[in-house]
KOLZA-804522 format. One line per 3 residues: number of its first residue (from 1); their letters; for each residue y, z, x of C-alpha. Coordinates in Angstrom, 3 decimals. Each point is the difference from the previous one (the first is absolute). Example, Ala and Ser with C-alpha at 12.3 -4.5 7.8 and 13.67 -1.06 7.14 Angstrom:
<midrens>
1	as	-4.500 7.800 12.300 ~ 3.440 -0.660 1.370
</midrens>
This chain:
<midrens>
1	xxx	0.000 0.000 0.000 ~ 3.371 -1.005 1.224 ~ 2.508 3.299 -1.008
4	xxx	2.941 -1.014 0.719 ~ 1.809 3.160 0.275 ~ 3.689 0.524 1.731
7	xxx	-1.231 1.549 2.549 ~ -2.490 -3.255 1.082 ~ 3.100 -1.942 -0.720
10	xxx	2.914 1.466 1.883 ~ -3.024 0.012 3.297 ~ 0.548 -2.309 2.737
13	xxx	3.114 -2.976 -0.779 ~ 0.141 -0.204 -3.756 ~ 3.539 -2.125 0.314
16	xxx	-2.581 -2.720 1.995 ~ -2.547 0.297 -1.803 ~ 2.158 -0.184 -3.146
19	xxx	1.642 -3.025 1.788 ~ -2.917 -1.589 0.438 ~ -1.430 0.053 -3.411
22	xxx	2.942 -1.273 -1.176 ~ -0.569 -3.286 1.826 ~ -3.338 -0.187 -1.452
25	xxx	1.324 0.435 -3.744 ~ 2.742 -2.655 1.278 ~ -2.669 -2.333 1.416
28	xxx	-1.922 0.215 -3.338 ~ 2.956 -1.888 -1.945 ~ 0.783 3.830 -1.623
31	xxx	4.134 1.391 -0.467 ~ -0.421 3.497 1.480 ~ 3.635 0.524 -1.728
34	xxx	0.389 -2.313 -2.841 ~ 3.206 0.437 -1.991 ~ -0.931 1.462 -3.321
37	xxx	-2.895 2.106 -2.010 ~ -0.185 1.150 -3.723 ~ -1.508 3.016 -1.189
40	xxx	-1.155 0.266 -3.090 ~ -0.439 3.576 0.551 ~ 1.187 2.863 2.033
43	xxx	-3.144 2.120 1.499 ~ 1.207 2.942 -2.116 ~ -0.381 -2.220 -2.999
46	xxx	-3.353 -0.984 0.952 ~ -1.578 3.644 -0.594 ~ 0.705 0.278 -3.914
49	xxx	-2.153 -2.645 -0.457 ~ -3.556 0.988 1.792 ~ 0.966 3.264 -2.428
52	xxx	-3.693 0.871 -1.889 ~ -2.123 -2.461 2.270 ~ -3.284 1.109 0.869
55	xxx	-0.708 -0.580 3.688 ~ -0.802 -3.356 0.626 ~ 1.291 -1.359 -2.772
58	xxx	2.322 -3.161 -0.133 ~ 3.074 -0.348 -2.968 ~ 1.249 -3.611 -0.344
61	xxx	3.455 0.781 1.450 ~ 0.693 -2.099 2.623 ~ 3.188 0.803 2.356
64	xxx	1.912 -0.651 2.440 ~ 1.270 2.263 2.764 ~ 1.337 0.455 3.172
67	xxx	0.416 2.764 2.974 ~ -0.110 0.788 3.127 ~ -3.554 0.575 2.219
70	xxx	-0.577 3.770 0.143 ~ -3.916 0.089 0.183 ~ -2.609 -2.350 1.060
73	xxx	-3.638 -0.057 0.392 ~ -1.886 -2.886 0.598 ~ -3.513 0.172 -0.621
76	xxx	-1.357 -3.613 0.498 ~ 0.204 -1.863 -3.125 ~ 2.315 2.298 -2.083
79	xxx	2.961 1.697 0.764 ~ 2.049 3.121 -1.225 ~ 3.419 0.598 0.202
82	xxx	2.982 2.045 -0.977 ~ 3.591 -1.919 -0.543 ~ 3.004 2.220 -0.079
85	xxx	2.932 -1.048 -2.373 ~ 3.211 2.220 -1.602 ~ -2.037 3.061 1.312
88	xxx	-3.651 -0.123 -1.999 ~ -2.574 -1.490 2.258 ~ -3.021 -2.238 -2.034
91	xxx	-3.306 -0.849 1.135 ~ -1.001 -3.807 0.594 ~ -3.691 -1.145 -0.139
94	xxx	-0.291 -3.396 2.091 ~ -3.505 -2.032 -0.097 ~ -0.951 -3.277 1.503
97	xxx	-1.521 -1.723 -2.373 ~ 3.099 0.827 -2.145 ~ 3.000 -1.032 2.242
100	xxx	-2.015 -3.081 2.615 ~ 1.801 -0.806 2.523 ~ 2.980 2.955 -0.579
103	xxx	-2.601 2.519 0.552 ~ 0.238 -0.979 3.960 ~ 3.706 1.101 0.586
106	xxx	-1.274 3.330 -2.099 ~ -3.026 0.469 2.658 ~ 1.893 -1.425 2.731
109	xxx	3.789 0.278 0.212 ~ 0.957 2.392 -2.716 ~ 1.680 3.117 1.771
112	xxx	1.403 3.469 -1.289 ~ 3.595 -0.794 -0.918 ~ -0.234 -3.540 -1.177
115	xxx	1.496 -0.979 -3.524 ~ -2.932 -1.799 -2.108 ~ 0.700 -1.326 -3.758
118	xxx	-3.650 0.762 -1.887 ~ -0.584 -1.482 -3.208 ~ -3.680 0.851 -1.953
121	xxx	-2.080 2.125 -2.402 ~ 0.754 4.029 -0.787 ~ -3.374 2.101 0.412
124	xxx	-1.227 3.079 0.688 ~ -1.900 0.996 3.099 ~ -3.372 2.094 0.015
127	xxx	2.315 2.704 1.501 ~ 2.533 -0.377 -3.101 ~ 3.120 -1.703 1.796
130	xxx	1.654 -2.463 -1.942 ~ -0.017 -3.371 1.979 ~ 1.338 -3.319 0.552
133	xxx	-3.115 -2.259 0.654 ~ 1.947 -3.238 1.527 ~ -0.900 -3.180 -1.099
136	xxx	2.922 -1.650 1.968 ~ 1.827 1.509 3.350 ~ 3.111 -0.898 1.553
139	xxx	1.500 0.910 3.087 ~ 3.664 0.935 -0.307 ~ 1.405 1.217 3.208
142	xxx	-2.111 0.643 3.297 ~ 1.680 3.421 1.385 ~ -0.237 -0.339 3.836
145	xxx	0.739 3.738 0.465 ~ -2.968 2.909 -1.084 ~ 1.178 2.426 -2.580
148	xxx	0.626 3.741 1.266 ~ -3.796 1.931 0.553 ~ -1.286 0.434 -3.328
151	xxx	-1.391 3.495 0.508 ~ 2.592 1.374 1.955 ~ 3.470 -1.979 -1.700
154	xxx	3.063 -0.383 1.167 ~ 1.070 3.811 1.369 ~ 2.741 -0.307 2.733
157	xxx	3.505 0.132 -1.536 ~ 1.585 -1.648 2.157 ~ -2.026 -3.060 -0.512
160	xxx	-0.249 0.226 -3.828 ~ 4.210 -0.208 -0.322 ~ -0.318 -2.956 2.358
163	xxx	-2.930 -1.688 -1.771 ~ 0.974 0.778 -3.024 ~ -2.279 -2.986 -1.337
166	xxx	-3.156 1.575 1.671 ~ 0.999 3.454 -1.241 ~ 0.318 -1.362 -4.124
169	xxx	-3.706 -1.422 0.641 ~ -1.933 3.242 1.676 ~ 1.904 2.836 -1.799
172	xxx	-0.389 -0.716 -3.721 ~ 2.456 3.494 -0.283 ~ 2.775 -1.812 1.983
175	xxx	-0.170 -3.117 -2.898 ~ -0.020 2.677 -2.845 ~ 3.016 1.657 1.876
178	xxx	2.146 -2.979 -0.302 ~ -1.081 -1.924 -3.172 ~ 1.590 4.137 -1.188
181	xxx	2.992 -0.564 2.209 ~ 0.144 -3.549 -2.523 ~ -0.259 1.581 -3.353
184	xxx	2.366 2.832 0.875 ~ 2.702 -2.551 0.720 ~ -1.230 -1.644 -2.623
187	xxx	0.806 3.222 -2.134 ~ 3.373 0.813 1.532 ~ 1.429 -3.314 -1.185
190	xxx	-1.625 0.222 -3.105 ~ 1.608 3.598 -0.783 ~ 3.367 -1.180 1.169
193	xxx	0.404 -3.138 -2.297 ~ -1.413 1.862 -2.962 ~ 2.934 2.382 1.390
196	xxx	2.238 -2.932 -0.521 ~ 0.776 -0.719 3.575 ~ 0.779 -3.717 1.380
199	xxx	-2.021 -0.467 3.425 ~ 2.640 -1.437 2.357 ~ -0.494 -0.983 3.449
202	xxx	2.937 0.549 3.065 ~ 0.608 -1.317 3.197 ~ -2.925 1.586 2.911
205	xxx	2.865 -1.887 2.620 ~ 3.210 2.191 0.033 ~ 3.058 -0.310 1.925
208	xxx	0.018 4.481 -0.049 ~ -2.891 2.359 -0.681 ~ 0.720 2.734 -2.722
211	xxx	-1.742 1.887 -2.708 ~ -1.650 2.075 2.721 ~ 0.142 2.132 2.803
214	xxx	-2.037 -1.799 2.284 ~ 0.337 -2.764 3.247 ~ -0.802 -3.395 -1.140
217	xxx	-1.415 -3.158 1.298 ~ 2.164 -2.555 1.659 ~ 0.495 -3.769 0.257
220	xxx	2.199 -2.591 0.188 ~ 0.551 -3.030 -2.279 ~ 0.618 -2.926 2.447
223	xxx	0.944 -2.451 -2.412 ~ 3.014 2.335 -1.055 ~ 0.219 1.628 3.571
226	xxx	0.140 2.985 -1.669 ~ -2.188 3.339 0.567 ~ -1.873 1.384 -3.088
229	xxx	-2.559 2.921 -1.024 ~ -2.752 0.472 -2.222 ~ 0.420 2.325 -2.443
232	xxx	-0.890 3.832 -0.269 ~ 0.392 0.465 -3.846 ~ 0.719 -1.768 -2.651
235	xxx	2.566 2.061 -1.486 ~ 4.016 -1.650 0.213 ~ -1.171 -3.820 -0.969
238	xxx	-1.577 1.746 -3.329 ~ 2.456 2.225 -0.287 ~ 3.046 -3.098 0.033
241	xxx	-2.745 -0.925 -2.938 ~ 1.055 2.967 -2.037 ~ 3.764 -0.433 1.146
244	xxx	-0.452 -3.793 -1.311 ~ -1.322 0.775 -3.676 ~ -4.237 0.081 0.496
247	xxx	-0.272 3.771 -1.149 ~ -3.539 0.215 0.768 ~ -1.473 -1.433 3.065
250	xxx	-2.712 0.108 2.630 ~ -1.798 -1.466 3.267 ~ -3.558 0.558 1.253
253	xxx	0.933 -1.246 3.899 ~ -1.131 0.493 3.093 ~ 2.301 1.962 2.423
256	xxx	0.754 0.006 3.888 ~ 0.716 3.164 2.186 ~ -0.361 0.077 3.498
259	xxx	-1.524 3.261 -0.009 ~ -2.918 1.180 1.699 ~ -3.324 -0.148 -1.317
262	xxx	-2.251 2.911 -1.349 ~ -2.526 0.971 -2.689 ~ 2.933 -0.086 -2.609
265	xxx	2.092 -2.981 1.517 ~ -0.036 -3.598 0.850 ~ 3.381 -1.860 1.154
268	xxx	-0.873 -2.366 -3.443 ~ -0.524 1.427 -3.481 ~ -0.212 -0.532 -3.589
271	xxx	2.817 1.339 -2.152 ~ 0.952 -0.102 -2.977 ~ 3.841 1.145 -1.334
274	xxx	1.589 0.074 -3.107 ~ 3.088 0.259 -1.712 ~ 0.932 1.457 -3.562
277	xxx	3.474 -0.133 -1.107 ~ 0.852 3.171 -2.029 ~ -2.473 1.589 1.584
280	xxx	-0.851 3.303 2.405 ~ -2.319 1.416 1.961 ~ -1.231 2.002 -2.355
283	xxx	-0.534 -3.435 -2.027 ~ -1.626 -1.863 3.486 ~ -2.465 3.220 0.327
286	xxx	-1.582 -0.817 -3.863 ~ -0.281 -3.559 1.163 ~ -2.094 0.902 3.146
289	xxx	-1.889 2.049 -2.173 ~ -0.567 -3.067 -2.503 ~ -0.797 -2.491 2.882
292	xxx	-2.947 2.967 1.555 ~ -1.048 0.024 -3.821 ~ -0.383 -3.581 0.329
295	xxx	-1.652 -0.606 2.976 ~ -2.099 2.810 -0.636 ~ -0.996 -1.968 -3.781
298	xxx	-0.972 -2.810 2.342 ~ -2.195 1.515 1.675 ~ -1.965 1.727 -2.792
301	xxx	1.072 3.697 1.717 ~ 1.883 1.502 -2.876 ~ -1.169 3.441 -1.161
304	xxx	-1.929 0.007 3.595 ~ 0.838 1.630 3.252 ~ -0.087 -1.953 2.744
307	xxx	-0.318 0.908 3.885 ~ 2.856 -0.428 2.725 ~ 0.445 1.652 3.347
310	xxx	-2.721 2.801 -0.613 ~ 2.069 0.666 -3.068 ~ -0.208 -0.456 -3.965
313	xxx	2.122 -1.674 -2.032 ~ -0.610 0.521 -3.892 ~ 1.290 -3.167 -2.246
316	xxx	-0.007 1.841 -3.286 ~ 3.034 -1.773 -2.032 ~ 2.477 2.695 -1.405
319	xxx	-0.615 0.658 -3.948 ~ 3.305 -0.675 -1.206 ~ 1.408 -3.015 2.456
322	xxx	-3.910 -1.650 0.370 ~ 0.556 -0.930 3.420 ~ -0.180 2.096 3.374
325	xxx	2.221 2.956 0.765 ~ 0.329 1.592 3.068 ~ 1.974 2.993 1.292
328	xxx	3.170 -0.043 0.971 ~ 1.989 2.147 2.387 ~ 3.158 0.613 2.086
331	xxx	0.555 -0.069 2.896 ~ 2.830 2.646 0.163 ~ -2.461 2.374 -1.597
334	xxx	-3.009 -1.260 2.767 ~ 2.347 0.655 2.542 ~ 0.920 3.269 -0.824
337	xxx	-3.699 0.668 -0.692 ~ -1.751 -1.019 3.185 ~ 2.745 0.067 2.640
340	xxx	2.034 2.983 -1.326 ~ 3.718 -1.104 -0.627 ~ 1.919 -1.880 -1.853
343	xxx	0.128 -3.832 1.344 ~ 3.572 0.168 -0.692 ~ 0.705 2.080 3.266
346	xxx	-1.247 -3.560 2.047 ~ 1.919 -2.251 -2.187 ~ 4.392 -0.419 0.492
349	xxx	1.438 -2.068 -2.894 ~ -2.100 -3.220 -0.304 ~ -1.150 0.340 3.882
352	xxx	-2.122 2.397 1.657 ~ 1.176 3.289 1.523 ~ -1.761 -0.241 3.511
355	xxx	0.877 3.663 1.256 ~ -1.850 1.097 -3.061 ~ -2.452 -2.517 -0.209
358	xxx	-1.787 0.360 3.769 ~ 0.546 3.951 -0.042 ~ -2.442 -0.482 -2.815
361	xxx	-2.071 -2.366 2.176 ~ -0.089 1.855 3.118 ~ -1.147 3.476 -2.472
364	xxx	-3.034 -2.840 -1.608 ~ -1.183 -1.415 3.499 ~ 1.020 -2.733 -1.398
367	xxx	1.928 -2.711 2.734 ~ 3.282 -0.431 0.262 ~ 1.096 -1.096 3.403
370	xxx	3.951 -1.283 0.295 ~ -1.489 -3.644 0.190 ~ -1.856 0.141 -3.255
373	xxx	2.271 -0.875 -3.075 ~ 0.763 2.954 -2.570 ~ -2.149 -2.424 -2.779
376	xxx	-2.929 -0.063 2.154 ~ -0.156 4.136 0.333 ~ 0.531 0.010 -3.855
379	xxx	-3.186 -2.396 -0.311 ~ -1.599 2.183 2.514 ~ 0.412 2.846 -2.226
382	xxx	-0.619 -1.252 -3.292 ~ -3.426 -1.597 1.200 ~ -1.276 3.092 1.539
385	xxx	1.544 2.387 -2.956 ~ -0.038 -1.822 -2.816 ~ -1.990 -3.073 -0.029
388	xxx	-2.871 2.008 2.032 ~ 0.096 2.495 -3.153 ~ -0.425 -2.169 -2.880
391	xxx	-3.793 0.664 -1.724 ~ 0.607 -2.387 -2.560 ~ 1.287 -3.366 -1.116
394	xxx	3.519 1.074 0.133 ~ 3.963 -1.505 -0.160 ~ 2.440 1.693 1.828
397	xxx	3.107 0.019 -1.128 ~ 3.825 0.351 1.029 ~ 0.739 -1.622 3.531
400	xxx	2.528 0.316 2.952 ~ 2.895 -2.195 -0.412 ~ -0.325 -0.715 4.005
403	xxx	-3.359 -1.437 -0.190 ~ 0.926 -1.809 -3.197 ~ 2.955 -2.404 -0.071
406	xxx	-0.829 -2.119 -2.750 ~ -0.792 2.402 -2.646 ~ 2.544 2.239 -2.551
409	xxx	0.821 3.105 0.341 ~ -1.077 2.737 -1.725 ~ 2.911 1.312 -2.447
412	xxx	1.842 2.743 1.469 ~ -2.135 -0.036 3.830 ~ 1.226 -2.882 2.237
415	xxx	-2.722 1.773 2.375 ~ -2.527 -1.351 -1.807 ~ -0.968 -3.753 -2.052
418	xxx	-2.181 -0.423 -3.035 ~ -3.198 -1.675 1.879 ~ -3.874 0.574 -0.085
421	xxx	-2.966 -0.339 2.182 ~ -3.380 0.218 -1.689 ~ -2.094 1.355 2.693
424	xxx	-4.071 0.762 -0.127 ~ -2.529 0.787 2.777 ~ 2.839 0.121 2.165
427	xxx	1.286 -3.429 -0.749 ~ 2.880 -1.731 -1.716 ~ -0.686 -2.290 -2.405
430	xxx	3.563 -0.725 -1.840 ~ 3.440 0.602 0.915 ~ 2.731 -0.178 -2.723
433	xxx	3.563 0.155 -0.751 ~ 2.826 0.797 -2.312 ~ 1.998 -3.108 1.256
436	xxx	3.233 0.771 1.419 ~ 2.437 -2.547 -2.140 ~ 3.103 1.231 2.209
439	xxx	1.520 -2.315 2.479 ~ 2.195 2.120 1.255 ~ -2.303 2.612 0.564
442	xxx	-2.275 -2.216 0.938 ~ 2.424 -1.736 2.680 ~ 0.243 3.889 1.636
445	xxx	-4.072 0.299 -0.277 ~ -0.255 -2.667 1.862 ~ 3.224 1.278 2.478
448	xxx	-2.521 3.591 0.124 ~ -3.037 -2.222 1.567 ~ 2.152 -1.548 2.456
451	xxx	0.897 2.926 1.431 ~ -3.793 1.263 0.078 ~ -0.714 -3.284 1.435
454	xxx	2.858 0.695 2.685 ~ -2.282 3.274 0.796 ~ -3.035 -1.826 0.904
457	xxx	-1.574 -0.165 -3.658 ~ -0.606 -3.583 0.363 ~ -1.699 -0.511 -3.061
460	xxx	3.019 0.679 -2.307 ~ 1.450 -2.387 -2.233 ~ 2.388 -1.893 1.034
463	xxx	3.085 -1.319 -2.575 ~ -0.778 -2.819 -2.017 ~ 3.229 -1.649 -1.058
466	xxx	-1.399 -2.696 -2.245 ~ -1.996 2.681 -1.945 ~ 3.099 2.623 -0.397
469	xxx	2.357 -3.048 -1.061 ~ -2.905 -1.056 -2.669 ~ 0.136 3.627 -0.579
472	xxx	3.432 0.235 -0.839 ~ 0.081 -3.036 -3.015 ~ -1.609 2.967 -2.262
475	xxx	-3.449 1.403 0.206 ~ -1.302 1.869 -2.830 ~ -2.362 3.248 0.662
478	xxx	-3.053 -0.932 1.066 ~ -3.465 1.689 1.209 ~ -2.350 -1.368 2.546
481	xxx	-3.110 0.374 1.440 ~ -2.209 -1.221 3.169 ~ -3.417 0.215 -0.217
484	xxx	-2.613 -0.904 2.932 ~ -2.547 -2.264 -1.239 ~ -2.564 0.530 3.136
487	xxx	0.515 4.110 -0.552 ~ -0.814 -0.404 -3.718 ~ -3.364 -1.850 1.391
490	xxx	-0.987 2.157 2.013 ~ 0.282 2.861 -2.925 ~ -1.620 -2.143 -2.313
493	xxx	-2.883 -0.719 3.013 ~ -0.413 3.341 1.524 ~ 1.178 -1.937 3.076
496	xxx	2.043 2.685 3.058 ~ 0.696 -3.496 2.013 ~ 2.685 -2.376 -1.475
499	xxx	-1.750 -2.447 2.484 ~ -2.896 0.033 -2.023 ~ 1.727 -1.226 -3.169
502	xxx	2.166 -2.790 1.963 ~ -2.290 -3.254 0.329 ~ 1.616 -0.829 3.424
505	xxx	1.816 3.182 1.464 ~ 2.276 -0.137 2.684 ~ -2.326 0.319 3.420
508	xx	0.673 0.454 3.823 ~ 0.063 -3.874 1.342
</midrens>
């Protein structure tokens, strides 16, 4: 018996041997690649009917399929195999005295990994399996390449993000992973326009980079001799949206920060913002709680609880709204609660109070040498504090002014804006605004950052005339909301690696 299993194949030179069967099939008069095949059925669409078959027994349903080589086992004058196709593998029954002449590139130059096109009878085998037995064959692309070991898959990272193709065919999870990462985009966009938001698209190509604190990508335009960026949010294009009359709006875009590269980051990203006129914070926190309900609908895990980061997450809808609600907190009150004082003695006016602000620091451990920027001890804080201290799904509410220059603030407290982060597991998920609709304010928010970006904060936001002078032709009040697309994957996945819900991730050359 001839078993050809992966491990026989990948011995020796497959690529010549795979090479040299290929002239063989050529020098027969076959197409190894010809240009088109039609199923009549998928292989998951082949099981339903060998339903209530007795083994061995034949229904008159003749089909068509077609798949990739997975198994093979040659035993003289019949053949088995396994074809792969949209993730359900099917078992093939070749004979000779069925297929002729075919049956020799079965026997002879069929390997693991090649494409075949299969049409014949459905049966049962003594064994119970519901079958294909061929009664024609065709070859539809030779792969000159073996598949990853069959036994032992596809297990080094590094390789799987940079074979992405050979990681989708030996880890059947990876392939569930991101058909989910499909459907919940799918169920983002569907909850938004039910919403009765327009999906816009904006420029990725930018003459400035704002919406963000955070370095961007540069380039240069050489037809226009002119230097450009990609973008790091979405947010002043769709906000020029409201200013122009579309009073609902998003985009589901991808996003460039040259940033480094962890378990939670990857210089591009999926994003999605919108923009409500009339709206709040308050109002963009319901919606993210209407777009989980969605995507968690989608994915047939209402009423369940689902795993994420060694943590559960219940998805029990609320009684009265008969979507998901999740806590809500401040982060005055968090401050006072796990770092003892009131965050008002590090905050001066719509700025930070630094002598305050590193005393604090230096009594937390926390760093706060004269090179690091007052908003990066503030996020050194608040992440070992406060985000470190969350045990549930949780927004936090009520933001400094200095780390916030595009958001309103709250009435009566300069010191602090209306914004949210919705943070789980130790991760953010959605960061949203009461916009500020000010231009002069917004003119000195923008003067605030230049001065932190004098004192070495270099990610601070820089003034965008064009967006103030938009600004000041009237807009109205206005909540929005950022939410990270591969973040909400990885929730949805029980995924700790964004890499591993980004087809192609950013990788060392």
């Amino acid at each position: 018996m001839d078993a050809r299993t992966p491990q026989a194949d990948v011995a020796g030179d497959p690529r010549g041997d795979r090479l040299a069967k290929l002239g063989e099939i050529r020098a027969r008069g076959i197409d190894p690649y010809p240009h088109r095949f039609t199923p009549t059925h998928s292989p998951s669409q082949v099981f339903p009917l060998g339903d209530g078959l007795a083994p061995e027994q034949r229904t008159e349903h003749t089909v068509t399929v077609a798949g990739r080589v997975v198994l093979l086992r040659v035993m003289g004058k019949a053949a088995f195999g396994h074809i792969l196709d949209e993730g359900t593998k099917l078992q093939v029954y070749f004979k000779l005295d069925l297929l002729g002449d075919a049956y020799q590139i079965v026997k002879k130059e069929l390997h693991l990994g090649d494409f075949i096109g299969v049409t014949g009878i459905v049966f049962k085998t003594k064994t119970g399996e519901t079958t294909v037995e061929a009664r024609s064959f065709t070859l539809l692309a030779k792969a000159l390449l073996p598949l990853p070991d069959k036994w032992d898959g596809l297990k080094d990272t590094d390789t799987r993000y940079r074979q992405r193709h050979l990681d989708l065919i030996a880890n059947e999870e990876v392939r569930r992973r991101f058909i989910a990462r499909s459907r919940i985009v799918d169920a983002v966009r569907r909850t938004m326009n039910e919403a009765g938001f327009l999906e816009v698209e904006t420029p990725i190509l930018l003459g400035h980079a704002g919406g963000a604190s955070a370095t961007p990508f540069k380039t240069h335009h050489h037809a226009l001799d002119a230097d450009l960026v990609m973008r790091i949010a979405l947010e002043l294009p769709l906000k020029k949206l409201i200013i122009g009359g579309l009073p609902r709006v998003y985009e589901l875009g991808r996003v460039f920060r040259n940033e480094g590269i962890d378990t939670k980051h990857n210089p591009e990203f999926t994003m999605l913002e919108a923009y409500q006129a009339y709206g709040d914070y308050n109002v963009m926190a319901d919606l993210f709680e209407s777009v989980l309900t969605g995507v968690a609908e989608e994915l047939g895990l209402l009423g369940k609880t689902v795993r994420f980061a060694d943590r559960d997450l219940k998805l029990v809808c609320d009684p009265e709204t008969g979507k998901l609600k999740f806590r809500r907190e401040y982060l005055p009150e968090l401050w006072r609660k796990h770092l003892g004082e009131d965050i008002h003695l590090c905050l001066k006016g719509k700025g930070f109070d630094s002598a305050g602000l590193r005393a604090l620091a230096e009594r937390k451990g926390v760093p706060h040498g004269p090179d690091l920027p007052d908003a990066k001890v503030f996020d050194a804080l608040f992440e070992r504090y406060i985000e470190a201290h969350l045990p549930e799904p949780t927004f936090v509410l009520d933001h400094p002014t200095a780390i916030t220059p595009l958001a309103k603030c709250k009435a009566g407290d300069e010191s602090l804006v209306e914004r949210f982060e919705f943070f789980f597991a130790g991760l953010e998920f959605a960061n949203a605004y009461t916009e500020l609709n000010d231009p002069v304010d917004q003119r000195g928010r923008f003067a605030e950052q230049a001065a932190q970006k004098a004192g070495g904060h270099g990610e601070a936001e820089l003034l965008d005339e064009d967006f103030v002078s938009a600004m000041e032709h009237g807009m109205p009040p206005t909540g929005g909301i950022g939410i990270g697309i591969d973040r909400l994957t990885m929730l949805f996945t029980d995924t700790t690696t964004i890499r591993e819900v980004i087809l192609f991730p950013t990788l060392k050359p």
